[in-house]
MARDOMI-190129 format. One record per atom (N, C-alpha, C): x, y, z. Coordinates in steps of 0.1 Angstrom, whole numbers, plus 2048, in hexadecimal, padded with zeros to 3 digits. Example, Ala and Ser with C-alpha at 12.3 -4.5 7.8 and 13.67 -1.06 7.14 Angstrom:
BEGIN
8847C784E/87B7D384E/8847DF84E/8807EA847/8897F5847/88180084F/
***
This chain:
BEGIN
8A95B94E3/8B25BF4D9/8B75CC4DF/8C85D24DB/8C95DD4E2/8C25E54DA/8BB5F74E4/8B85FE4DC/8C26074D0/8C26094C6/8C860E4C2/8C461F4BE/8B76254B6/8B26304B1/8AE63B4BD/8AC6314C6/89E63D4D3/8AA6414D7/8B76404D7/8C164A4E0/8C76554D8/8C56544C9/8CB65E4C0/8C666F4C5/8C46704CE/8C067C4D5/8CC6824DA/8CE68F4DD/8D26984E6/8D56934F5/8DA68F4FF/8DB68D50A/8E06A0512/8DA69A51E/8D86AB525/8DB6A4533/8EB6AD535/8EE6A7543/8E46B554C/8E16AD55A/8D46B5565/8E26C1569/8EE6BD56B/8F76C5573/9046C556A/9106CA56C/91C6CD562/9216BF567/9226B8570/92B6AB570/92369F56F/920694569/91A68B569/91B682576/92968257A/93167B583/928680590/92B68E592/92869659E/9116985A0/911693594/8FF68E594/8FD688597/90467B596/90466C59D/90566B5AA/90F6715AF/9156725BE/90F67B5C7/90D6845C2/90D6925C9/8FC6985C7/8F66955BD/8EA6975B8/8E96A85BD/8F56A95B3/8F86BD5AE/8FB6C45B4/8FC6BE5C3/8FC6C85CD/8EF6D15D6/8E56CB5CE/8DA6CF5D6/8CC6C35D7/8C66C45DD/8BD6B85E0/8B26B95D4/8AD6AE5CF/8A76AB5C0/89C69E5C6/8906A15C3/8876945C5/8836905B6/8846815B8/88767A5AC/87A66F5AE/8726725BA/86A6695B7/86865F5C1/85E6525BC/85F6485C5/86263E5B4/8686325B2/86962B5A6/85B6295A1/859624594/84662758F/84161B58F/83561C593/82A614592/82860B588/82B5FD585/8265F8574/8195F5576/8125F6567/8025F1566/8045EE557/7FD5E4552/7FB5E1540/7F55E953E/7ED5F053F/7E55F9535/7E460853D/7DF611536/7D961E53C/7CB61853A/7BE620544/7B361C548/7AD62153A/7A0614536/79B61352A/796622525/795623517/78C62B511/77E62950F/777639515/76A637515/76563A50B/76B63E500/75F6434F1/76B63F4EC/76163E4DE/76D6454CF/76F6504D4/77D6514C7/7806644C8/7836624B8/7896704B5/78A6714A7/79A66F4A4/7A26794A1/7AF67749B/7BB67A4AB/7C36714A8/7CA6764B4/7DE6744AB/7E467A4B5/7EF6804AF/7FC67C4B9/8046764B7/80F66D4BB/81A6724BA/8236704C3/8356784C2/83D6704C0/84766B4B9/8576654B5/8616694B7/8656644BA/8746684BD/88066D4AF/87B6604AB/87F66049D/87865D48F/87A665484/87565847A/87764C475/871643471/877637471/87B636463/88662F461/89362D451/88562744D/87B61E44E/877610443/86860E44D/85D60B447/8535FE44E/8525F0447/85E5F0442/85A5DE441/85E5D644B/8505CE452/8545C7457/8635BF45C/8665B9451/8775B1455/87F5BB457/87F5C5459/8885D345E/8845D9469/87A5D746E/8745DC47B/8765D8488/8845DE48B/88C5D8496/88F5E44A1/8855EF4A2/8875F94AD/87B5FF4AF/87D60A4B6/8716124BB/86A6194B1/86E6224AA/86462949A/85F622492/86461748F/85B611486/856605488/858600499/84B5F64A0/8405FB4A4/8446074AB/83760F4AD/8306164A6/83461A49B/825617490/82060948C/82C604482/8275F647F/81F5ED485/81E5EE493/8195E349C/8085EA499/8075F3491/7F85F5492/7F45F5483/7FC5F247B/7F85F146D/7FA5E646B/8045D8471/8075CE469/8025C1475/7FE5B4471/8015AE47F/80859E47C/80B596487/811589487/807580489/80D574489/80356448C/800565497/80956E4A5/80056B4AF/80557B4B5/80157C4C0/8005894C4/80358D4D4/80C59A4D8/8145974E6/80A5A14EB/80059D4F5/7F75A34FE/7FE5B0506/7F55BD505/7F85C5513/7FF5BE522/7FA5B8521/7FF5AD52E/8095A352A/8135A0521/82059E51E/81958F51B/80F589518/80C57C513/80A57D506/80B56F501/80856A4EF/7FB5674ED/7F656D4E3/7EB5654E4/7E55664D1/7DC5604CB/7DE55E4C0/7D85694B6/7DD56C4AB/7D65794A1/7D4577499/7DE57248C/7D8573480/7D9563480/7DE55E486/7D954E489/7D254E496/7C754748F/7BB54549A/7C25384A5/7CA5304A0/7CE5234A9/7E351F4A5/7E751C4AD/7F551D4AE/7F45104B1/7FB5054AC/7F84F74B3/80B4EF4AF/80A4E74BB/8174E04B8/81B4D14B6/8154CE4AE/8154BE4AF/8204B94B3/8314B94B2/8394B54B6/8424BE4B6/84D4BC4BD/8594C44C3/85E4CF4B5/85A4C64A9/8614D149F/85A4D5495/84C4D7499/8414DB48F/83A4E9494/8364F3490/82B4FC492/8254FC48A/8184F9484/8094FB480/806509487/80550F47C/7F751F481/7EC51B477/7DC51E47C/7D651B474/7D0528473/7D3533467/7CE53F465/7BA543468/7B854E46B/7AC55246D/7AB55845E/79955045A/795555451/78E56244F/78D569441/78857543F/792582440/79C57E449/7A658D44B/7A759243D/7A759E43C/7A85A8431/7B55B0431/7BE5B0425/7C25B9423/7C25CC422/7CC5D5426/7C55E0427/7C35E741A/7C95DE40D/7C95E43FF/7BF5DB3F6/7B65D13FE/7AF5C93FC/7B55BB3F7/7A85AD3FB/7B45A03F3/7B459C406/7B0590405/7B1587412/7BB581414/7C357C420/7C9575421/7C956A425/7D356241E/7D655241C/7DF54E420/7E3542422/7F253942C/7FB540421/7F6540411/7FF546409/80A55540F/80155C415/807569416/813565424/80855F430/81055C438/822555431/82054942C/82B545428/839550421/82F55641A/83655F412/84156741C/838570422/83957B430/847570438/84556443C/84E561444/85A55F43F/85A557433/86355542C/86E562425/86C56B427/873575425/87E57C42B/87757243E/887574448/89156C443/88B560438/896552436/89C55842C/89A564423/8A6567416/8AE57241E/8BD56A41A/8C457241D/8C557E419/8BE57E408/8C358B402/8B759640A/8AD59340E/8A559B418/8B05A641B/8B459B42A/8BD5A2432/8B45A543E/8AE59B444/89F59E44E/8A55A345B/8A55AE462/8AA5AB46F/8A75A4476/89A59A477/89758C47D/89B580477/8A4586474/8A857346A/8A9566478/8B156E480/8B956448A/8AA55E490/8A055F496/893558496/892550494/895552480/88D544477/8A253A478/8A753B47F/8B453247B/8B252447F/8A6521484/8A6514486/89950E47F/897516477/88B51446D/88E50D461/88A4FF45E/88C4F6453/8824FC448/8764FB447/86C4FC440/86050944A/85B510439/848515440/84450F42F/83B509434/82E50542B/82450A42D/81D508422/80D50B41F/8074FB423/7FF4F842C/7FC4EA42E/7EE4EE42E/7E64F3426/7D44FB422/7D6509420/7CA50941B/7C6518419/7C7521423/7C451E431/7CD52943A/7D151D445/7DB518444/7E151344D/7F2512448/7F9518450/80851744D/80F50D458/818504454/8264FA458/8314FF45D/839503465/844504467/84C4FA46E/8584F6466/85D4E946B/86A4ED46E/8734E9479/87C4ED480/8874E247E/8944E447F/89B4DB47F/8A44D748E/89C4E0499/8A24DF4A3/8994E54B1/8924DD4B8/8844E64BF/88A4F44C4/8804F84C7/8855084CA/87C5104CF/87A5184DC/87051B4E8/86E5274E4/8775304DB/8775414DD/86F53F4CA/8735374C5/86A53A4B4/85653B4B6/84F5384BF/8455394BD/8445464C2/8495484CF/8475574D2/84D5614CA/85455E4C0/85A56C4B7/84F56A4B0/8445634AC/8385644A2/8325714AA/8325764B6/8285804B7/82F58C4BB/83D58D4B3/84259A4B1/84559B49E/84C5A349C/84E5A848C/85459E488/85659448C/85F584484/85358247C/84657A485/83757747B/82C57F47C/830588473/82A59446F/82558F460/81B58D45F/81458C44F/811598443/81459C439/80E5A1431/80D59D425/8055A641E/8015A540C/80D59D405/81558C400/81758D3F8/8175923EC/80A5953E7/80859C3D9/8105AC3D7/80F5B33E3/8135C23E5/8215BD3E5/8275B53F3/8355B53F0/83E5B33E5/8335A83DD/83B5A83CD/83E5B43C5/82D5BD3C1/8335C53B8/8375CE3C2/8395D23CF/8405DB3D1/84F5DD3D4/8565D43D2/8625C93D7/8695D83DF/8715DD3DD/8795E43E7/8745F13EA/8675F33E7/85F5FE3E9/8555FB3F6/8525F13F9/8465ED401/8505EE40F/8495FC417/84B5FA41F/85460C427/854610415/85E61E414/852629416/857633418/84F641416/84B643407/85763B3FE/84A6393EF/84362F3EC/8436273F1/8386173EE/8306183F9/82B60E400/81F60D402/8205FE410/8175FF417/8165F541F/8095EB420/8085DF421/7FE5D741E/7FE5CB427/7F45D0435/7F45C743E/7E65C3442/7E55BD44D/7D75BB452/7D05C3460/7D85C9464/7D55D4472/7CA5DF470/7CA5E1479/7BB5EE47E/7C15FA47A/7CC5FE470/7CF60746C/7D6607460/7D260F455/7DB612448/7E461A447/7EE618440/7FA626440/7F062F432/7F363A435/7EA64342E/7F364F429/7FD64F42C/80965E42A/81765D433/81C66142A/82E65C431/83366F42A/830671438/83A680431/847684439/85067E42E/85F67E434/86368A43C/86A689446/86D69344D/866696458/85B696457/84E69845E/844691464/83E688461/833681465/82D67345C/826668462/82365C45D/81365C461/80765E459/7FF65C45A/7F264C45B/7EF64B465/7EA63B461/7D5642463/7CF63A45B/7C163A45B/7BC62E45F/7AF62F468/7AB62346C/7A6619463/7A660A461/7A4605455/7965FE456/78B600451/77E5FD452/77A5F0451/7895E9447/7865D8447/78F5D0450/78E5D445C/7955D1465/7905C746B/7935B346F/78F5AC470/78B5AC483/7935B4486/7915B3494/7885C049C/78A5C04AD/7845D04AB/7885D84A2/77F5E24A2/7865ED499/78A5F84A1/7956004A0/79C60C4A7/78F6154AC/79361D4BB/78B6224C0/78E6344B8/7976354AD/79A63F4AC/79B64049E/79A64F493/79964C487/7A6649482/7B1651488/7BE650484/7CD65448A/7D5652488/7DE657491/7EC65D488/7F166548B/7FC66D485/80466C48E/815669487/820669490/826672485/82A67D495/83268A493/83D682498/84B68548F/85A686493/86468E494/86268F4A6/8656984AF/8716964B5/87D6944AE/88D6914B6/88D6974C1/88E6A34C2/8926A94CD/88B6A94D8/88D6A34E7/88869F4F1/8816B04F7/8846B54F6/87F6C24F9/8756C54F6/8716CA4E6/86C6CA4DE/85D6C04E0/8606B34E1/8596AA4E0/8516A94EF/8586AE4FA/8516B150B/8476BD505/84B6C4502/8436D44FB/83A6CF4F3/83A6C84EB/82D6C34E1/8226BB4E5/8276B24F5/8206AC4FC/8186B1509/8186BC50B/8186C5514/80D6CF510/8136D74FF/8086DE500/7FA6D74F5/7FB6CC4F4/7F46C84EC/7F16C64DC/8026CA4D5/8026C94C8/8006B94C3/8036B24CE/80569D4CE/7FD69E4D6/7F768E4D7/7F168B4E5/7F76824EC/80167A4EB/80A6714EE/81766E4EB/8206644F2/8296614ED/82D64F4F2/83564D4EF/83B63E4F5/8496424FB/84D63B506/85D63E50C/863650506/85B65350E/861667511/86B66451A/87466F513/88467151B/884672527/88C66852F/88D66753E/88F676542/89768153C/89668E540/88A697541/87F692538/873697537/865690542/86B687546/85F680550/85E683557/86568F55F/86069656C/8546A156A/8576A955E/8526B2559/8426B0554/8436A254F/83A69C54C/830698553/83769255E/83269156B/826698571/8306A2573/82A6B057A/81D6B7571/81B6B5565/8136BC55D/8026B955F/7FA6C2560/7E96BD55E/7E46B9550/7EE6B9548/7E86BB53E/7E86AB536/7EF6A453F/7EE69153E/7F368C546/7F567F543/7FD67654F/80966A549/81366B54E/81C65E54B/81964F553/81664854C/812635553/81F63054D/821623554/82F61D556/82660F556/82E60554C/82D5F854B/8395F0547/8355E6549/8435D9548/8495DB53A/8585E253B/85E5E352C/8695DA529/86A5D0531/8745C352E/8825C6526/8865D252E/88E5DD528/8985DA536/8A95DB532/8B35DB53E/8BC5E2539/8C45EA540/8D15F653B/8D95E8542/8E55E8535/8F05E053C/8FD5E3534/9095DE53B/9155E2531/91A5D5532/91C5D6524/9225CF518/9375CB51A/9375C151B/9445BD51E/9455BB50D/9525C050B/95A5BB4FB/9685BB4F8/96F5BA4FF/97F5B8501/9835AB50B/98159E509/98359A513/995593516/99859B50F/9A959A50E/9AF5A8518/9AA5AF51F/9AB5BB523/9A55B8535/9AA5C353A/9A75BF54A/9975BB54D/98E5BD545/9825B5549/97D5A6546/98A5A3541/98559553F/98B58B54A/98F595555/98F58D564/982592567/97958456C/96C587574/96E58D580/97C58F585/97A595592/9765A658E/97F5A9582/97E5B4581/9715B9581/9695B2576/95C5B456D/9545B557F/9585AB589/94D5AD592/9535B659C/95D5BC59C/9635C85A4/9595D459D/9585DA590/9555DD58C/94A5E0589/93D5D458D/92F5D3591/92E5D55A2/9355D55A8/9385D75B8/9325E65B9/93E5ED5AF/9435FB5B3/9376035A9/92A6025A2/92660559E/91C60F5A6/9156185A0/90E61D5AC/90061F5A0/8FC6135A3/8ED61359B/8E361A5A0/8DD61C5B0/8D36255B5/8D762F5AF/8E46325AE/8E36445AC/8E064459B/8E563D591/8E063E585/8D163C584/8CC633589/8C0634587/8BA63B58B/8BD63F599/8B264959C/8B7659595/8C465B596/8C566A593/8C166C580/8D266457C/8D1664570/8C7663564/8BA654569/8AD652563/8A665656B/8A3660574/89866B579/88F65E583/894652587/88D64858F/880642583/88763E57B/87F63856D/88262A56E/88F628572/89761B572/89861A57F/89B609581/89860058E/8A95FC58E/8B35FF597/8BD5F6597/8BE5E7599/8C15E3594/8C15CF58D/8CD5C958E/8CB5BF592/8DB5B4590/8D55AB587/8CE5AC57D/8C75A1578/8C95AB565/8C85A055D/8CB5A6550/8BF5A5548/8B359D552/8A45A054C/89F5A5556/8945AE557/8895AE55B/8845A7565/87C5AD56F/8785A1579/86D599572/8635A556A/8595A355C/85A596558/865590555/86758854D/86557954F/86957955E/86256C563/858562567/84F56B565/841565564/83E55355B/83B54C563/83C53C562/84653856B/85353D571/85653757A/850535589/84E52758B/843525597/84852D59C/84152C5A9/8405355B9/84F5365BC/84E5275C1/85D51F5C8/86A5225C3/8695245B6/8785285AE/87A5345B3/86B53D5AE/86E5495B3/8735505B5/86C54D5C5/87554E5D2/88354C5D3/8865415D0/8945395D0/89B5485C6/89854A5BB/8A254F5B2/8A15615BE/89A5655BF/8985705C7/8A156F5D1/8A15685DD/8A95645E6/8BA5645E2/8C15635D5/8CD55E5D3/8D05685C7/8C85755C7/8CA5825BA/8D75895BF/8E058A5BE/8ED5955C2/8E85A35C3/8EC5AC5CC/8E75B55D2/8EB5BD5C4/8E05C85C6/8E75D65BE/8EA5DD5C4/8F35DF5D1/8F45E95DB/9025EA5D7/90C5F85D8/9165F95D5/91E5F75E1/9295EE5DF/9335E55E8/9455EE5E4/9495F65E3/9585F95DE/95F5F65EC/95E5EE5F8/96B5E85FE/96A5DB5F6/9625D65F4/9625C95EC/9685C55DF/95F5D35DA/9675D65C9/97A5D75CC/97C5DF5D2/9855E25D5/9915D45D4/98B5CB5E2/9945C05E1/9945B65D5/98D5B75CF/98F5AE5C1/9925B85B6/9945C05B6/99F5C65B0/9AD5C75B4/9B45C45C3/9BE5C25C6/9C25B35C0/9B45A75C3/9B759E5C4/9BC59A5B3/9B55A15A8/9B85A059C/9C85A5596/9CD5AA5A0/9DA5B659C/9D25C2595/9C55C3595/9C65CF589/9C75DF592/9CB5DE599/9CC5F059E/9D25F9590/9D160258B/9D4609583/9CF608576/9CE5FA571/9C85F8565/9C15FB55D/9C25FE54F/9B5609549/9AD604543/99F606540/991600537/99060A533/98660C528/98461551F/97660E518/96A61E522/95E61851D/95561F510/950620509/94A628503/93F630504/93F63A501/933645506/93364D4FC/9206514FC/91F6594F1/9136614F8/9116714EE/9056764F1/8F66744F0/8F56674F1/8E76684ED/8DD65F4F5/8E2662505/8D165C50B/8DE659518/8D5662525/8DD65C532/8DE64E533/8DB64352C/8DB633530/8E6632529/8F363C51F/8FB63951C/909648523/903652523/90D65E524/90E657535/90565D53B/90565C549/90B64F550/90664354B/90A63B54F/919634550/91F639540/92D633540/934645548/92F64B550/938653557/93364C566/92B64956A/92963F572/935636576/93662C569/93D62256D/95062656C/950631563/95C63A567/96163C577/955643581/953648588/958639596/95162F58F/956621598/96361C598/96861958B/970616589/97B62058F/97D62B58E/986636595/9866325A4/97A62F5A9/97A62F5B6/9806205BC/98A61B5B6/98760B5BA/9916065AC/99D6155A9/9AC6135A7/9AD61159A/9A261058F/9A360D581/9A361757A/9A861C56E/9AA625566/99F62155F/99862A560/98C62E555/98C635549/98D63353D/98D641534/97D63F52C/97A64952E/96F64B521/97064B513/96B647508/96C64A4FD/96264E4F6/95F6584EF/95565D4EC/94E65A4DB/9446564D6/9406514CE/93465B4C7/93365D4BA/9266644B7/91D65B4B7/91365F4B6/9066594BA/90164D4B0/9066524A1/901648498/90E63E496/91964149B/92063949C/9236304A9/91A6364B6/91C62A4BE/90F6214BA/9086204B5/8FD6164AD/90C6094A6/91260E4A3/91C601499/9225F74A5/9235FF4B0/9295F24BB/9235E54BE/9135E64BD/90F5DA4BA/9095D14AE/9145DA4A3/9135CE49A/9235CB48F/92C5D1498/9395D2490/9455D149A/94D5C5499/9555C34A2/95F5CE4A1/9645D2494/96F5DB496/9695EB49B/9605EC49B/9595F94A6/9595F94B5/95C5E94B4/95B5E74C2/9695E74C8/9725E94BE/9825E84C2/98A5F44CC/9915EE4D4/99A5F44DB/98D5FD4E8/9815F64E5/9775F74F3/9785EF4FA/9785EE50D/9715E4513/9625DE514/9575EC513/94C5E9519/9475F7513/93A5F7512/9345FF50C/9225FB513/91B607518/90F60551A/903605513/8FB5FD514/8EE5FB50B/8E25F7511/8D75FC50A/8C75F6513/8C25EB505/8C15E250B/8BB5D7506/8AD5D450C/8A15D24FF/8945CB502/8975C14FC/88E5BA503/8895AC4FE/87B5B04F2/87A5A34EB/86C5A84DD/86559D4E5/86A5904ED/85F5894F3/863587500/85958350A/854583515/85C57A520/86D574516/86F56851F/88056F521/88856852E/89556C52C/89E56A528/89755D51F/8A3555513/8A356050A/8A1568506/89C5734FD/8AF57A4FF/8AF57950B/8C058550C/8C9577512/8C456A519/8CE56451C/8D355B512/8D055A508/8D65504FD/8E05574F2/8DE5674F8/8E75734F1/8F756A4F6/8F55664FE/904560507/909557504/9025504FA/90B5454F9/9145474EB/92153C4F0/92A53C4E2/92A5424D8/93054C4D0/92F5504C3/9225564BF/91655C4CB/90C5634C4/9115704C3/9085774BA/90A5834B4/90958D4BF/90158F4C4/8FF5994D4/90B5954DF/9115894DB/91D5894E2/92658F4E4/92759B4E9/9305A54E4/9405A24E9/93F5A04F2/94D5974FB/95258C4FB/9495854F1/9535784EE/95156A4F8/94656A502/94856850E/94555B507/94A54E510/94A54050E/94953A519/940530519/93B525522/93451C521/93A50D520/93850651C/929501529/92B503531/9204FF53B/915508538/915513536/90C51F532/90851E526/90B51751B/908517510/90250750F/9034FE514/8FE4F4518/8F14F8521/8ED4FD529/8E1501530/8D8509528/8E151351E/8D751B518/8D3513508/8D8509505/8D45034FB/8CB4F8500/8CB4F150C/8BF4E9511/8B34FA513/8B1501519/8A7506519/89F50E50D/8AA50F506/8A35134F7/89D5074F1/89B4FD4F3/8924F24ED/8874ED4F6/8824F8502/87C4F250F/8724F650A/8674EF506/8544F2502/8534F3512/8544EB51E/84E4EE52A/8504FB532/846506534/84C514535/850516543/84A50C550/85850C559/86250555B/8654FC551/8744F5553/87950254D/87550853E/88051353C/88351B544/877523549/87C52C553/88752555E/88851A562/893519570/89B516567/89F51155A/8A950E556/8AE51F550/8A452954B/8AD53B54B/8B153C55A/8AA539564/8B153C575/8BD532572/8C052C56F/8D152656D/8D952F564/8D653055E/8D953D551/8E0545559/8D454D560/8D955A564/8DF55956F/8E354B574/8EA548581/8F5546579/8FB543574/90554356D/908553565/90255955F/90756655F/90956C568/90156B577/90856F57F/919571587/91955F586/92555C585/93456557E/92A56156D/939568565/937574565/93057D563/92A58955C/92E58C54F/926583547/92A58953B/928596535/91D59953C/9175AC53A/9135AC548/9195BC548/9155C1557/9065C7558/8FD5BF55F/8F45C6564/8EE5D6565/8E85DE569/8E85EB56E/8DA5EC572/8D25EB56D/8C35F1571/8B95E4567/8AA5E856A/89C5E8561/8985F355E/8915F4552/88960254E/87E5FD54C/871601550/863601548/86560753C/856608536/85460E52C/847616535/84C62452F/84462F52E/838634521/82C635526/82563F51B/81F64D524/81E65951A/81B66651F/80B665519/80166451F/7EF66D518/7EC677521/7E867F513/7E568C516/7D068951C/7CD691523/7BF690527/7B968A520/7B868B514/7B068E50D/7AA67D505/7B6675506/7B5666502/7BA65F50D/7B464F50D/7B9648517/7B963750C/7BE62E513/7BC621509/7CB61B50D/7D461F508/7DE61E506/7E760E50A/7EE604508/7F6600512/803605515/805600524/810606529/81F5FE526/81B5F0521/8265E9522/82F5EB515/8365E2515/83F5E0504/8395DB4FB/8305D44FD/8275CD4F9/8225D24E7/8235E64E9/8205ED4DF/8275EC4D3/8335E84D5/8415E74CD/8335D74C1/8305CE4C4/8245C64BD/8165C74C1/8125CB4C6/8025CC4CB/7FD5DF4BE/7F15D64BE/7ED5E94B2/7E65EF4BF/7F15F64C4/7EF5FD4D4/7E16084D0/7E960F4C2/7DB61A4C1/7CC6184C0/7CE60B4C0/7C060C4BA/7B460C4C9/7BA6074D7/7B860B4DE/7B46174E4/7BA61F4E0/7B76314E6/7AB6344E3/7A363C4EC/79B6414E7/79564F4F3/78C6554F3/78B6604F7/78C65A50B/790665513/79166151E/783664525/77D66C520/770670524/76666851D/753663521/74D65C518/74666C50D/742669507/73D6704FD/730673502/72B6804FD/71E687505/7126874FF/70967E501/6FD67F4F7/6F368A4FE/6EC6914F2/6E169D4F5/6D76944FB/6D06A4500/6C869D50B/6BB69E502/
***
């Protein structure tokens, strides 16, 4: 999904020209690094600790579940609420509040719930609650941001006391893995009744099954969670955690630094040097199944010649964005997932798909001639840019900066921050644009996740793009239970986006977390976005018994 909230920040160009950053790197020599290391986790915690204290970027609008479609309010949620199954530090499924996941045939899922889970307001849960909880993406009047998940969802039944039915009217490979993000997320029927549009607010109340209770919502300021004692699983290595909401990237480097927080998740690429360098913690890097790419949406306009669109991926200059612009955070990519992502494709494909990746190396005699070859010399695009996070300011002066070099008229258009959020969900926002940049994660572990964004008439289609052969390959591997036929059938996918481009490529980002000395536990991956990451933490040192 693109990000939308974590960019509502301040952007801080390093030098007065963005252009002259890219190219020139300011005029004076700048070490950016070697690109980072990934690992799933930071190294275990040796004790409990007591309360520890968390940074945000933002606060989050809502925690109800069926609204929990970003970074503020997954990264709490994921430790107060949980699903039928659960996405490991290490980017695998595996089961949670269903003890067994079973498939008798191509259009059935059976979960058979684990007994005894407790709610955190008391009152056990039953297939009842489950049913309830799921069925809530199927009302429209909801308004669930995961509806699209359950669209091939016929029926959920109660088929026992904890065993729930889901019957499909069409098989489908990506519906079991949204069970172990905020799609099947279970809570309190009883709470969500009488709390109806309260549950979930800073004045109602939340009622889940996680190793953490919400305990204080103080607007403006902070979200308190306490560890919950009837917690069916481990229990948290820590009593509690408070998330301070700290917009300002400065501010929030400074709070991490002198010790007012002890952590954070994805700190501003402008603060990771700083961060870096400090004794007072350390930043770890893990698989964030995260890619910066730009968004084609005019295809009546000079990019809906592929020569252009690939002149224009030619003339890109991605080493320098990644390394200068994201401080060497980001990997330059021709690929619109993750390398992360592929895991189950054998050896042999591999290889094969590796061997036949289109370079990310910048080409402008090439770009060049396919722009002659298009007629487009002169022609103008018009991308959108806004202040709020180099993966959008920096980058669309970037592709300004290519486009100029290689005869196309570039113009910028400039957007405020809560209004470039409407481009991906409002076509007339998207008017009289060509292309606009955006970072998109995936919520599960596979590349059908962004390549089925492509086909015919989806919503994330921002361009309109059509292909009857491509929409044919990605509808055979959306029904593939075998997880390496799917995988070679996404390597046809994205050999075919390669082809057309329907979105331009640009880089990969991990996911970053900042700990301070003092705690360790943490994972490193995306994983946190559903995993109850906190409950992991706990003191970095073991605890000192008298002699």
């Amino acid at each position: 999904m693109p990000h939308l909230l974590r960019y509502l920040r301040r952007a801080r160009l390093l030098c007065g020209s963005a252009a002259l950053l890219l190219l020139a790197g300011c005029g004076h020599a700048q070490n950016f690094g070697s690109p980072p290391t990934l690992s799933a986790s930071t190294p275990p915690a040796r004790a409990d600790t007591g309360a520890i204290r968390w940074a945000l970027y933002a606060e989050p609008p809502v925690l109800d579940y069926v609204y929990a479609f970003d970074y503020p309010q997954n990264t709490i949620l994921s430790n107060v609420c949980e699903s039928l199954m659960r996405l490991t530090p290490s980017l695998h499924t595996e089961p949670a509040l269903a003890r067994k996941a079973s498939h008798p045939d191509p259009l059935t899922w059976v979960y058979d719930l684990r007994s005894g889970v407790r709610f955190q307001h008391g009152g056990t849960m039953t297939a009842a609650d489950a049913v309830y909880s799921l069925r809530r993406h199927m009302d429209k009047r909801t308004g669930s941001y995961w509806a699209e998940d359950f669209k091939n969802v016929r029926s959920i039944r109660r088929t026992g006391p904890l065993q729930v039915t889901v019957e499909l009217r069409t098989p489908d490979a990506l519906f079991p893995q949204a069970m172990a993000n905020s799609a099947g997320t279970v809570a309190s029927a009883a709470t969500m009744r009488a709390e109806k549009n309260r549950f979930g607010t800073a004045d109602g109340t939340l009622d889940c099954t996680g190793p953490y209770a919400l305990a204080r919502w103080s607007r403006g300021s902070s979200i308190k969670l306490t560890r919950f004692d009837g917690y069916w699983g481990r229990p948290a290595k820590n009593t509690s955690v408070t998330f301070s909401f700290l917009p300002d990237a400065a501010a929030r480097t400074n709070a991490l630094l002198t010790g007012e927080v002890d952590g954070t998740y994805a700190p501003a690429p402008e603060s990771l040097e700083r961060l870096k360098a400090s004794d007072e913690g350390q930043v770890y890097f893990g698989e964030g199944l995260t890619t910066i790419n730009l968004a084609l949406t005019n295809p009546k306009g000079p990019l809906g010649d592929v020569r252009v669109r690939r002149a224009l991926s030619l003339a890109l200059d991605r080493d320098g964005f990644a390394r200068v612009a994201m401080h060497n955070s980001a990997t330059p990519s021709s690929s619109l997932v993750t390398d992360g992502t592929w895991t189950g494709l054998p050896k042999a494909d591999s290889a094969a798909r590796e061997r036949t990746r289109p370079s990310t190396r910048r080409d402008l005699p090439k770009a060049r001639h396919l722009i002659q070859e298009a007629h487009a010399q002169g022609k103008k695009i018009t991308i959108a840019t806004s202040p709020v996070g180099p993966d959008v300011s920096q980058l669309a002066t970037a592709v300004q900066d290519a486009g100029t070099r290689i005869g196309l008229h570039v113009d910028l258009r400039t957007i405020a921050p809560d209004a470039f959020t409407s481009l991906f969900s409002d076509a007339q926002a998207r008017k009289g644009i060509d292309l606009f940049p955006y970072t998109y994660y995936l919520s599960i572990n596979d590349p059908l996740g962004f390549y089925t964004n492509m086909r015919t008439g989806e919503f994330e289609n921002y361009g309109s793009f059509s292909s009857p052969a491509y929409d044919r390959t990605a509808d055979e591997a959306s029904v593939q239970d075998s997880l390496p036929e799917r995988r070679r059938l996404a390597v046809k996918l994205e050999h075919l986006a390669d082809r057309d481009l329907p979105v331009v490529p640009v880089a990969e980002l991990p996911n970053s977390v900042f700990l301070n000395k003092r705690i360790t536990g943490a994972p490193t991956t995306i994983s946190y976005l559903y995993y109850p990451w906190a409950a992991d933490i706990g003191a970095a040192q073991p605890r000192r018994t008298r002699p």
